[in-house]
N, C-alpha and C positions, 0 to 999 in steps of 0.2 A: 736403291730399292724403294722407300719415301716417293723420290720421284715418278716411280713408274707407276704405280699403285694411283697414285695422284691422275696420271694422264689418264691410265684405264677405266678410273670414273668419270672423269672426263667424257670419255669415250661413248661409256654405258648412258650417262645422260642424253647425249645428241642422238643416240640411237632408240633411244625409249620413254616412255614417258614415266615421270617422277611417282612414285608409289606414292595412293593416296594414305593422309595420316588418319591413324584411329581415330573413327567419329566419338567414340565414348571418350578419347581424352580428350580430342577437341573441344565437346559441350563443357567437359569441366575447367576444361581452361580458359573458355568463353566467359562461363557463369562467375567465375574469381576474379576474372579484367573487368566485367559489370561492374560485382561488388566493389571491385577497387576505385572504379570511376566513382559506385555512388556513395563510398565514404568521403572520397574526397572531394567532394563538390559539396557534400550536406555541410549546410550554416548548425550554429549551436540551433537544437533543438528543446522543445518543453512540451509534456504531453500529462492529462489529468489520469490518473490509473486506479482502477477500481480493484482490490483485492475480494474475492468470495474466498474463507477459510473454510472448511466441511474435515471431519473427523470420520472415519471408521473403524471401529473396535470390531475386534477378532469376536468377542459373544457376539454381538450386535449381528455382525453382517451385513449394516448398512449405510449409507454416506451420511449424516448428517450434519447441516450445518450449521458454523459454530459463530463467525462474526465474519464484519467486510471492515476492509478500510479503504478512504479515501485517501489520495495520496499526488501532489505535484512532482513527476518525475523532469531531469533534466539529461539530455547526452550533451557534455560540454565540455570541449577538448578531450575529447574522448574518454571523459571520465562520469558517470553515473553518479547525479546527486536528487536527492529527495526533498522537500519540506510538505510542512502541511497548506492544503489548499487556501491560499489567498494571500498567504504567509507573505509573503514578497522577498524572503531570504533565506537560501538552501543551507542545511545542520549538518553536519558531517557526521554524527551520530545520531542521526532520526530513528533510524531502522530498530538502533536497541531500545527506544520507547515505546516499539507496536508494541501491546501486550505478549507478555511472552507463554500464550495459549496453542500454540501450533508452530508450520512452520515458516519460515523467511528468509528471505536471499535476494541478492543481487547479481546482476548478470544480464539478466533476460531482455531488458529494457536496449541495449545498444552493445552491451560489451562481447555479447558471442560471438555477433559478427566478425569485427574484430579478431578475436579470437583467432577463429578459424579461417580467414580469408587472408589476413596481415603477412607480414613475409616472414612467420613465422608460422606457417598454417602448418600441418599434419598434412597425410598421403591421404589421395582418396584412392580405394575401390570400386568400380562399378559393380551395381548389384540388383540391375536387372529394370523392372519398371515398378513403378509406384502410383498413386491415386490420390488426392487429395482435393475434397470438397467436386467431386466430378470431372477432375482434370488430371489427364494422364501425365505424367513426371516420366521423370528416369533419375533412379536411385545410386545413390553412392556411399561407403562406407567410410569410416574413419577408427582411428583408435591413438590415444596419447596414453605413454607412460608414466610411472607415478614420478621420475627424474624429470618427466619433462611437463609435466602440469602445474597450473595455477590453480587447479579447483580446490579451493581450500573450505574445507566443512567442521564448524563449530559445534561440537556436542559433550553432555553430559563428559563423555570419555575423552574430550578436549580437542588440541585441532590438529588436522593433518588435512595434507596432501592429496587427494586422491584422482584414480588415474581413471582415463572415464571413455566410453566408444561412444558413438553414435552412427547416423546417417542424415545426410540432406536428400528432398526431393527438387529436380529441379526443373523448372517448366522449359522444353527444349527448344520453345518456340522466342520466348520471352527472354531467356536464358537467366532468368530472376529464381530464387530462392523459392520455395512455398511451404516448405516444413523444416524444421530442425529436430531432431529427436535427440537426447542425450540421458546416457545411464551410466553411473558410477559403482566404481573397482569395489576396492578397499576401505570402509568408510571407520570412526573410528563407537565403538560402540557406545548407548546401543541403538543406533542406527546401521540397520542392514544394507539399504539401497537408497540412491535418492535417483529418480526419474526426472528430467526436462522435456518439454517440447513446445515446439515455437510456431506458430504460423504467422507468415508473413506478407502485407499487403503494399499494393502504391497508397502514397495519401502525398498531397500535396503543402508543402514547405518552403511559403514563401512564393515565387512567380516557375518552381519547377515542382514536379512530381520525383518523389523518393522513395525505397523498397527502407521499411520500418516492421517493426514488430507489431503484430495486431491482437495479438492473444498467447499469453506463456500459460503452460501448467505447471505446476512443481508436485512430488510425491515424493514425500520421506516416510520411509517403510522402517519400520523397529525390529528387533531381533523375533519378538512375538507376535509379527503380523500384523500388529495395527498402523495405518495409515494415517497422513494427516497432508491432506490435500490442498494445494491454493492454486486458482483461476483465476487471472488476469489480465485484466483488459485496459487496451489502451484507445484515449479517443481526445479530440480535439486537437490534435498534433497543429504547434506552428514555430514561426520562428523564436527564438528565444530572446526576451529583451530583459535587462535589471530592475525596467518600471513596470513590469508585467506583474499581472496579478488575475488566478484563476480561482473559480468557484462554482459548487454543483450546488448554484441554483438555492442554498440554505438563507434564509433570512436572513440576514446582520443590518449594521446599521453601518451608516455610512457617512464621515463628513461630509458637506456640502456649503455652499454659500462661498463669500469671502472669508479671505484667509485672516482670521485671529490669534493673536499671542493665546498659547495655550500656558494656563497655571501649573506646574506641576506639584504636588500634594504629598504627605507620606500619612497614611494612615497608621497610628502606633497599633500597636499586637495587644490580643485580649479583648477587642470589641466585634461584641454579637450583631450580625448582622442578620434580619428575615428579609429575603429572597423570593418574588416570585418570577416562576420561570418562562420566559415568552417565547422560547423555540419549542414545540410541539418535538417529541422524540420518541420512535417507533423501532423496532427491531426490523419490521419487515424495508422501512424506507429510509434510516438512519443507519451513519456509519461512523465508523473511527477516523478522528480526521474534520470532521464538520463541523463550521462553526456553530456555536450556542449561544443566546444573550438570555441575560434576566431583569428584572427590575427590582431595585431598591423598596421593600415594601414598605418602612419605618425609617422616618429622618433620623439621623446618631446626631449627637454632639460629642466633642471630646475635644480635650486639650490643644488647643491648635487648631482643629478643624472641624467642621459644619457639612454634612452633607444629608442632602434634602433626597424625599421622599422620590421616586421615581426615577432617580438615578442610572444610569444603564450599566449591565456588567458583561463585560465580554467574553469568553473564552472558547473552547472546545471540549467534544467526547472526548474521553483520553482512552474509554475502555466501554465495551459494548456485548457481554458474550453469552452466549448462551448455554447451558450446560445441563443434563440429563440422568447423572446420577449424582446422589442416590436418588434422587428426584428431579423432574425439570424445575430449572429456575435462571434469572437472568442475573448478569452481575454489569453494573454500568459503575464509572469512574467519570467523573465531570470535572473539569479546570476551568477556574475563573481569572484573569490574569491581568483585566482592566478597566477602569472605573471613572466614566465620564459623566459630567453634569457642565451645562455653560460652555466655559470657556477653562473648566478646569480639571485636571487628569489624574488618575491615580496608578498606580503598578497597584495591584491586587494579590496577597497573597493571605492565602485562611486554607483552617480546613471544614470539611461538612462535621457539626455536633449534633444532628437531630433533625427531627420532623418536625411540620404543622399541619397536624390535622383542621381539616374545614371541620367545624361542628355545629350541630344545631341545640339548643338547649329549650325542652319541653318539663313538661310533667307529665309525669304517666297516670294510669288511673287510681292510686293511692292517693297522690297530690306531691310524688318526691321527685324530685327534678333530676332528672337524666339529660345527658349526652347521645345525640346521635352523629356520626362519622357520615356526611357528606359530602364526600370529596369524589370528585371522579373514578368508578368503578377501575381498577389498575394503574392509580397513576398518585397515587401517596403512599410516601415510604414510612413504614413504623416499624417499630418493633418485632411488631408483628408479622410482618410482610419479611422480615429477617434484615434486617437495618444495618448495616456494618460500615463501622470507620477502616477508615484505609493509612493506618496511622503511621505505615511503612515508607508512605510515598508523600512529604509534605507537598499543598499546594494542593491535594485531589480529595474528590468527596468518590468516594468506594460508598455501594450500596447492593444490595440483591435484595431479587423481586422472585417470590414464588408464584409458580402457574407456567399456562401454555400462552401466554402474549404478554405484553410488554407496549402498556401506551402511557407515557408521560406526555400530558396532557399542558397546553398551555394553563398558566395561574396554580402550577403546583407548585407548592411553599417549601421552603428548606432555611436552616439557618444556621450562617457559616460562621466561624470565629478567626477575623483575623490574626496574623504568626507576624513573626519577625524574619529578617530577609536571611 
């Protein structure tokens, strides 16, 4: 019987022609052997990534937002690594030092694809056609369960699993990707929902062109309706090297010349240092992630060591944010981490003790001599302005700034007290 059944198809073929296959699983099975060729031909990759954070509150009703970070993302061996820009060496635990004001995640950057495309992908659905940026798609669905998910989400209520649907759109012509969307199950409270979506462009890597992520949103929704939104963007994508080293464009200082034996230094703990500050720092153009320098305002001496007036100090924003109730006002966090002059180096570790106010000393029309506060309109921290050590976090100067702007101002003073390591 086998046998006959065998012949009679036989038969049916030489008499007819082969039923064609569904175009809708064709395209998807097209679009997945794409994907697959272009995971596996992408070299390690490294791409500079801009976070915009924005909040929306249930009173409110509207997005405002709250800080950006800069950020060197890397896909390498297929694994998603971070530093901060210029850095020249990826942290395995970056992520847990953005400020923890909003929300954060990884994924977005290289590992969805992945994901979903690997020979562990999920079933699609078709679901009809789609649009994206003026170009007609054709849509697909998907759905994993919570046994069979990686989505793993950290919250207040701790971590779990959760099982998440989405849809791709996919260009029929190109048979490339052009959107991801992704919404999750079960999350653990009090997060309600979290939303993904991906759009995706060629950019070129290296001597070929490769389909890369060009912009993730993230939306974590709370049990009460408020929102806490991040956009991100990716740009300068290229091939990934060890001696590479990126940067948006922020001042630093940079060795140069022939190569010199460098001295290296220990500055003992307990000495005051006044700091002025040579990176210019804005809310509207500055980010978390950016390098910062300052200068030595005051030669020290002390036991062991000598360092002279002008000095340079290195480090980065650590924290940049903006916040709105009970009033607006800004909270910055600054790290200083290293301390050159000559040919000689220092590890830097202090934290911020205070301000220096510019002032001018008159007499008024009695003849009693007064202080007047000349410093740069927003851009000196007192007391007054609401001054706060960050006594939580050694190694960072915490400060807030009341009002509607935020301009620290090249030549603003601060004076830090070096710690012990």
């Amino acid at each position: 019987m086998p046998r006959a059944c065998l012949l009679l198809v036989a038969i049916v073929r030489g008499a007819w022609p082969a039923p064609q296959a569904n175009p809708e699983i064709a395209l998807i099975d097209g679009a997945r052997q794409r994907m697959a060729a272009n995971l596996a031909s992408l070299p390690n990759y490294t791409c500079l990534e801009a976070i915009d954070r924005s909040v929306r509150r249930v009173a409110k009703q509207k997005l405002l937002f709250r800080d950006r970070i800069h950020l060197e993302v890397a896909f390498i061996e297929a694994n998603e690594m971070f530093s901060w820009p210029g850095a020249g060496s990826f942290e395995s635990d970056l992520l847990e030092q953005i400020p923890q004001v909003g929300a954060s995640g990884a994924g977005g950057f290289g590992g969805w694809t992945r994901t979903l495309f690997g020979p562990s992908a999920p079933d699609f659905t078709y679901a009809g056609e789609c649009m994206v940026d003026g170009r007609r798609g054709s849509k697909y669905t998907f759905r994993v369960p919570a046994e069979s998910s990686t989505y793993e989400v950290r919250s207040a209520g701790g971590v779990a699993m959760s099982p998440y649907s989405g849809s791709v759109c996919i260009d029929p012509g190109s048979l490339d990707i052009m959107l991801l969307e992704i919404i999750t199950g079960h999350t653990p409270p009090p997060v309600a929902s979290i939303s993904e979506s991906i759009h995706y462009g060629r950019a070129r890597i290296g001597s070929a062109d490769f389909l890369l992520p060009r912009d993730h949103e993230l939306v974590v929704t709370d049990l009460e309706g408020n929102e806490n939104r991040n956009l991100t963007s990716f740009t300068s994508c290229r091939e990934y090297a060890s001696q590479s080293s990126i940067s948006f464009d922020v001042e630093h200082t940079a060795a140069s010349g022939p190569q010199v034996k460098v001295e290296e230094l220990q500055i003992p703990p307990g000495i005051s240092m006044e700091l002025k500050l040579e990176t210019p720092i804005t809310f509207e153009e500055s980010a978390v992630g950016d390098p910062i320098t300052a200068r030595l305002d005051r030669a020290i001496k002390a036991p062991g060591v000598s360092v002279p007036k002008g000095a340079i100090l290195s480090g980065r924003i650590r924290g940049l944010e903006q916040y709105f109730e009970p009033e607006k006002y800004f909270r910055v966090s600054l790290e200083f981490s290293s301390l050159i002059f000559g040919n000689k180096h220092a590890q830097f570790r202090a934290r911020l003790v205070g301000p220096r106010l510019q002032v001018e000393k008159h007499l008024d029309s009695s003849g009693m001599a007064t202080e007047t506060d000349v410093s740069t309109p927003g851009s000196t921290i007192s007391e007054g302005s609401g001054f706060d050590l960050d006594n939580s976090s050694p190694g960072l100067g915490a400060f807030r700034v009341r009002g509607g702007a935020l301009r620290l101002s090249r030549g603003l003073r601060m004076i830090w007290q070096t710690q012990s390591e």
